[in-house]
C-alpha positions as CSV (number, residue, x, y, z in Angstrom):
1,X,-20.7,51.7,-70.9
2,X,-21.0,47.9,-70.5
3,X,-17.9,47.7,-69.0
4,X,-19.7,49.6,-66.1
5,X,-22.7,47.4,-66.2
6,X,-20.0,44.4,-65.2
7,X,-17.8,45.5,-62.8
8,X,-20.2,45.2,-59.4
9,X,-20.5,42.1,-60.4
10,X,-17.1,41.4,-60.4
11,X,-16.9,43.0,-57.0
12,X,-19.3,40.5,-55.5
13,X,-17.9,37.6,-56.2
14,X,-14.6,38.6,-55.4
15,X,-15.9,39.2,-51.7
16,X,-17.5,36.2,-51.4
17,X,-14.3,34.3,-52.6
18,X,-12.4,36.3,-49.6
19,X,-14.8,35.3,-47.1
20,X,-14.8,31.7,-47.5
21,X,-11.0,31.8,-47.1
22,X,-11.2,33.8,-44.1
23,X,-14.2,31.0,-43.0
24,X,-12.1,27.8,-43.7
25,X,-9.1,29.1,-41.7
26,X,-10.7,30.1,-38.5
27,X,-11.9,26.6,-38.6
28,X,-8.7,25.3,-39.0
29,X,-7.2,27.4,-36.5
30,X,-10.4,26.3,-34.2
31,X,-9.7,22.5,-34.4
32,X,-5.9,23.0,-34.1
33,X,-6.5,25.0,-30.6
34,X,-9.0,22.1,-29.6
35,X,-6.2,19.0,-30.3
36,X,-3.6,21.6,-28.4
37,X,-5.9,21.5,-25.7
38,X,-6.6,17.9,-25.6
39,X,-3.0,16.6,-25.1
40,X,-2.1,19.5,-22.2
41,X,-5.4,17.9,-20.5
42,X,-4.3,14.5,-21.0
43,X,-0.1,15.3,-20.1
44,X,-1.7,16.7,-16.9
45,X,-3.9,14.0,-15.7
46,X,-2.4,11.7,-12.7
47,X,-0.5,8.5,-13.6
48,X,-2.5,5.0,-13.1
49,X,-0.8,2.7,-10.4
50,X,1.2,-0.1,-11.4
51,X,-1.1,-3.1,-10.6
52,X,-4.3,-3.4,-12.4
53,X,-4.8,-6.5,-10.0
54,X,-4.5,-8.9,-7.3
55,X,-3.3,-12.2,-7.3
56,X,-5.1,-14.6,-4.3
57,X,-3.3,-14.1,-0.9
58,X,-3.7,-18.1,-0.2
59,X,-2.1,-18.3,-3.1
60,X,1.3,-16.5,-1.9
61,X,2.9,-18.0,1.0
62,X,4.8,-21.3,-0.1
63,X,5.0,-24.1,2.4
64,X,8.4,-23.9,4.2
65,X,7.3,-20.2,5.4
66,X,4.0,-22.0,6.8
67,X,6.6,-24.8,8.2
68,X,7.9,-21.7,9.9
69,X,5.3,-19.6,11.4
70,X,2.9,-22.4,12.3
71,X,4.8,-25.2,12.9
72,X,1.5,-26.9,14.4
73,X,0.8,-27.5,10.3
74,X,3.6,-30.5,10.2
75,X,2.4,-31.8,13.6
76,X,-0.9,-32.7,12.1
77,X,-1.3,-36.8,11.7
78,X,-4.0,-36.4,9.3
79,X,-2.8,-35.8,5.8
80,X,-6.0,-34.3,4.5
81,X,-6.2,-32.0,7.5
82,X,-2.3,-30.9,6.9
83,X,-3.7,-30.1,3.3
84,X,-6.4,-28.1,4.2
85,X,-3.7,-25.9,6.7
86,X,-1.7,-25.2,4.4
87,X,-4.3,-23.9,1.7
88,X,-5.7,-21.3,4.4
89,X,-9.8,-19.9,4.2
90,X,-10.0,-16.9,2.1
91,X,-11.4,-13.8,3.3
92,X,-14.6,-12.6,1.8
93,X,-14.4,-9.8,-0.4
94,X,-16.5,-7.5,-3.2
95,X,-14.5,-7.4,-5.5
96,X,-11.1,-9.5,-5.6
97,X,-8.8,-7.3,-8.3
98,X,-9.5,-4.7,-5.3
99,X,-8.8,-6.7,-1.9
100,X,-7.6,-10.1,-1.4
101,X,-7.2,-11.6,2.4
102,X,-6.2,-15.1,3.6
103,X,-6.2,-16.8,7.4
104,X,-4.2,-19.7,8.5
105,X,-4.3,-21.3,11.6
106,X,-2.6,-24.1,13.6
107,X,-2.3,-25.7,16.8
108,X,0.7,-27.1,18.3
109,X,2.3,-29.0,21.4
110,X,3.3,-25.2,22.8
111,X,1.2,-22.7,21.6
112,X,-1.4,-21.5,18.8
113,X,-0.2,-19.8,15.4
114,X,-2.2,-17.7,13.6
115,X,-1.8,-15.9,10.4
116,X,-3.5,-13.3,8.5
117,X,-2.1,-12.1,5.2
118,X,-3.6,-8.9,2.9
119,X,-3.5,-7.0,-0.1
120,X,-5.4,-3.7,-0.9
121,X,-5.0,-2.3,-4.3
122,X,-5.8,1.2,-4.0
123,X,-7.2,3.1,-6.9
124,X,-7.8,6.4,-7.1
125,X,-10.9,8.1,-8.8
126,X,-9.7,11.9,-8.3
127,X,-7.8,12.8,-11.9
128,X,-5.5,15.0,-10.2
129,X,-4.5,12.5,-7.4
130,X,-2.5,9.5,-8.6
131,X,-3.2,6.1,-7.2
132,X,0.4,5.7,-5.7
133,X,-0.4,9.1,-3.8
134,X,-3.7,7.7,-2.4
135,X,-2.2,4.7,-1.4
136,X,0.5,6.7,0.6
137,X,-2.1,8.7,2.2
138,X,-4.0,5.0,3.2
139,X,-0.7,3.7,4.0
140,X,-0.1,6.5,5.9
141,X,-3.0,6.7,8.4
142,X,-2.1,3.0,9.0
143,X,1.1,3.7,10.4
144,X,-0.2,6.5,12.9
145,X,-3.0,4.6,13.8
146,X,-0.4,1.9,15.3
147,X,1.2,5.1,17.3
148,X,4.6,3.8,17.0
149,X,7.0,5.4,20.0
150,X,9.6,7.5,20.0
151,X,13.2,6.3,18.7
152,X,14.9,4.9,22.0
153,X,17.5,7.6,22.4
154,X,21.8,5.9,22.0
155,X,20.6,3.6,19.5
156,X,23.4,2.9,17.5
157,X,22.8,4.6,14.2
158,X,19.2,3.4,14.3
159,X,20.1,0.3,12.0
160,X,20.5,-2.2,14.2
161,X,18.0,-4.1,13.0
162,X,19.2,-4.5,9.1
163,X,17.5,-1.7,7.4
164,X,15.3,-0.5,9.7
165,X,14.6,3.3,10.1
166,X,16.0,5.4,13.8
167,X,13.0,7.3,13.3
168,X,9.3,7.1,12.7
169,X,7.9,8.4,9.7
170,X,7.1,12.2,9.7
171,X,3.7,13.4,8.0
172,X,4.3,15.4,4.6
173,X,4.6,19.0,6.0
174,X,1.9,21.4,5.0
175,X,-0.9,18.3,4.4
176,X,1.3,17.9,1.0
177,X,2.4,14.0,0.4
178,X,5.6,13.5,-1.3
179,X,4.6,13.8,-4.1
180,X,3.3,17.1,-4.3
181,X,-0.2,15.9,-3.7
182,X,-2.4,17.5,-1.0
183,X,-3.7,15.3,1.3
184,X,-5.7,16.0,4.7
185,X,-4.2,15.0,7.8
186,X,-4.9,12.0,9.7
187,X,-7.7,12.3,12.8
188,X,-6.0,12.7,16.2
189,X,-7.7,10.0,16.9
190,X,-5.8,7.5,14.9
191,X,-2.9,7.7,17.4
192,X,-4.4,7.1,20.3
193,X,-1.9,5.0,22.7
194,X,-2.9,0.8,22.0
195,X,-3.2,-1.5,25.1
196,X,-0.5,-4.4,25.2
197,X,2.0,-1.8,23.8
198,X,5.9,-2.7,24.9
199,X,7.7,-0.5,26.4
200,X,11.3,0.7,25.6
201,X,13.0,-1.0,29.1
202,X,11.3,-4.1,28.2
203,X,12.3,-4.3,24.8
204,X,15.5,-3.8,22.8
205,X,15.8,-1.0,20.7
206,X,15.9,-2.9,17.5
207,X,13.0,-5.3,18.5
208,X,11.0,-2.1,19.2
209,X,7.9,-1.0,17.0
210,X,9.4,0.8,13.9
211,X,9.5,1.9,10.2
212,X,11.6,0.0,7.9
213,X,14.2,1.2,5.2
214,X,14.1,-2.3,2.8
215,X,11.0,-3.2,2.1
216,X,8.9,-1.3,-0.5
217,X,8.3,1.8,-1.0
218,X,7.0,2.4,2.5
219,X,7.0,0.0,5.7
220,X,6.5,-0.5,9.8
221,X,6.5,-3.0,11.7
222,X,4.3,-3.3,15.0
223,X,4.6,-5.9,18.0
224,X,2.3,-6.3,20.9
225,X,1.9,-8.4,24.0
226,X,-1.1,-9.1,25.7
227,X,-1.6,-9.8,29.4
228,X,-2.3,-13.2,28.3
229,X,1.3,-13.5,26.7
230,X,-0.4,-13.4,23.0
231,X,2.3,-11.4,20.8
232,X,1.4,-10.0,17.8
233,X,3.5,-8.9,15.0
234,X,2.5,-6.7,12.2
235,X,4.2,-6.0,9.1
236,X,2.3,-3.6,6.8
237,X,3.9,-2.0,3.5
238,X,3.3,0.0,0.1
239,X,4.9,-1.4,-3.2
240,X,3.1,1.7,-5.6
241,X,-0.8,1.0,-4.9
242,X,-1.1,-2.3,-3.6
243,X,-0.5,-2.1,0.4
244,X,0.1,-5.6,1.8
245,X,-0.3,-6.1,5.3
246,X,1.1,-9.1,7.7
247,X,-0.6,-10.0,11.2
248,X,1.5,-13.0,12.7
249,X,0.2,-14.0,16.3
250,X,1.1,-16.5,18.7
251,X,-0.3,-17.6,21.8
252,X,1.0,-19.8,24.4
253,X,-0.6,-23.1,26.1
254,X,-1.4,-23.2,30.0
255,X,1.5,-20.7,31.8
256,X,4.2,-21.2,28.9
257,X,6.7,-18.2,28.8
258,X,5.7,-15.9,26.0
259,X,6.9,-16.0,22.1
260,X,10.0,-14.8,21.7
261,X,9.8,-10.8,20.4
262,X,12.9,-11.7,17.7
263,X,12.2,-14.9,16.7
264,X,8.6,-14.2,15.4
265,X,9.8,-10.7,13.6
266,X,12.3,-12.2,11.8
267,X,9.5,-14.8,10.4
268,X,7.2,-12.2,9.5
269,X,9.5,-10.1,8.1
270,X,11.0,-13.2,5.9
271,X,7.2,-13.5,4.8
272,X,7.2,-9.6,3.8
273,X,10.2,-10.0,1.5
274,X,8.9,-13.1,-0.1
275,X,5.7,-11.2,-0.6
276,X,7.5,-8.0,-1.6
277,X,8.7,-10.0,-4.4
278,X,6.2,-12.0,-5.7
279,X,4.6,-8.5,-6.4
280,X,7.5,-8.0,-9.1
């Protein structure tokens, strides 16, 4: 009969030894699932660009390229003046890890050089857009905004030039960058035909306005004349999410003949590779 009075007893505890098993592993089980979940969320996110900075754009162009494109510099008497030249006026900016912009400027026997030199570091704040992807899609509306023409048709292999491309760069079909990424299309408007323009019978085909094959990851080159002989050349290009862009102009004194379409490529583009690789 006592034996009966223990056994419920016996019962009870028994149960509640059970349930705190059953409790502990569903919390184990719980905090397991949550880490699992954790480092799928974190393998998913998009990659970081390679720069984190920006060095200073006066900074970047040594002194024999400066000999080169503004040859007014070495012309100047005045040694303090020749200084000042050669260390250019920054550009203004917000914040300078973000955007970094340098002018130079000199005057000559012949003509006026001027030079603008700029890096954008492009970041990207969506998780699921990397910041190489958003700088391709910046990059990108850059180069149709300059409305590059058509490839001059009997070019020979389209690499005339060292590199550069026989076509102009296609948009990623279906509004999907290289990548993978979605990305809208650019406005219409950004290629809307640009006065000063050169035409394919007044320029060689490999002189004409183009992409390039060797220089980053991305690249175009652009060159205009004026009706007041100014030519401009523009070299723009990606190297992951810094996008570095190159505006080289020259303008003529009194009824000079204008700058030479070759001559003033082949100095901006030596300026691009120096830059190129002074970004590692």
């Amino acid at each position: 009969m006592q034996r009966k009075a223990y056994a419920p007893g016996a019962v009870v505890l028994l149960a509640a030894l059970l349930a705190a098993c059953t409790g502990s592993s569903g919390n184990g089980d719980a905090a397991e699932d949550s880490k699992a979940g954790g480092v799928t969320a974190s393998a998913t996110a998009a990659q970081p660009g390679k720069y984190r900075t920006l060095t200073d754009a006066c900074g970047t162009v040594n002194h024999d390229i400066l000999d080169s494109l503004l040859p007014g510099i070495k012309q100047t008497a005045d040694q303090e003046q020749r200084d000042k030249s050669y260390q250019g006026e920054s550009v203004p900016t917000y914040n300078n890890d973000r955007r970094s912009g340098c002018r130079w400027k000199a005057e000559s026997t012949g003509a006026t050089d001027r030079l603008y030199v700029d890096f954008e570091r492009v970041v990207s704040y969506d998780n699921s857009v990397s910041d190489d992807n958003r700088a391709h899609d910046v990059y990108f509306t850059k180069e149709e905004a300059a409305n590059l023409p058509e490839p001059v048709s009997g070019a020979a292999g389209g690499s005339a030039n060292g590199g550069d491309s026989p076509t102009t760069s296609a948009p990623p079909s279906a509004g999907v960058t290289p990548s993978g990424t979605a990305t809208a299309s650019p406005p219409a408007s950004a290629s809307a035909p640009v006065s000063g323009s050169p035409s394919a019978t007044e320029t060689p085909a490999d002189l004409q306005p183009r992409t390039l094959d060797d220089l980053g990851d991305e690249a175009y080159l652009d060159d205009r004349l004026s009706t007041a002989e100014q030519r401009t050349v523009t070299v723009v290009f990606r190297t992951s999410n810094v996008i570095v862009t190159i505006e080289y102009d020259e303008q003529p004194a009194g009824t000079a003949q204008a700058p030479d379409s070759k001559d003033m490529q082949d100095r901006a583009r030596k300026l691009a590779r120096q830059l190129a690789g002074s970004l590692g």
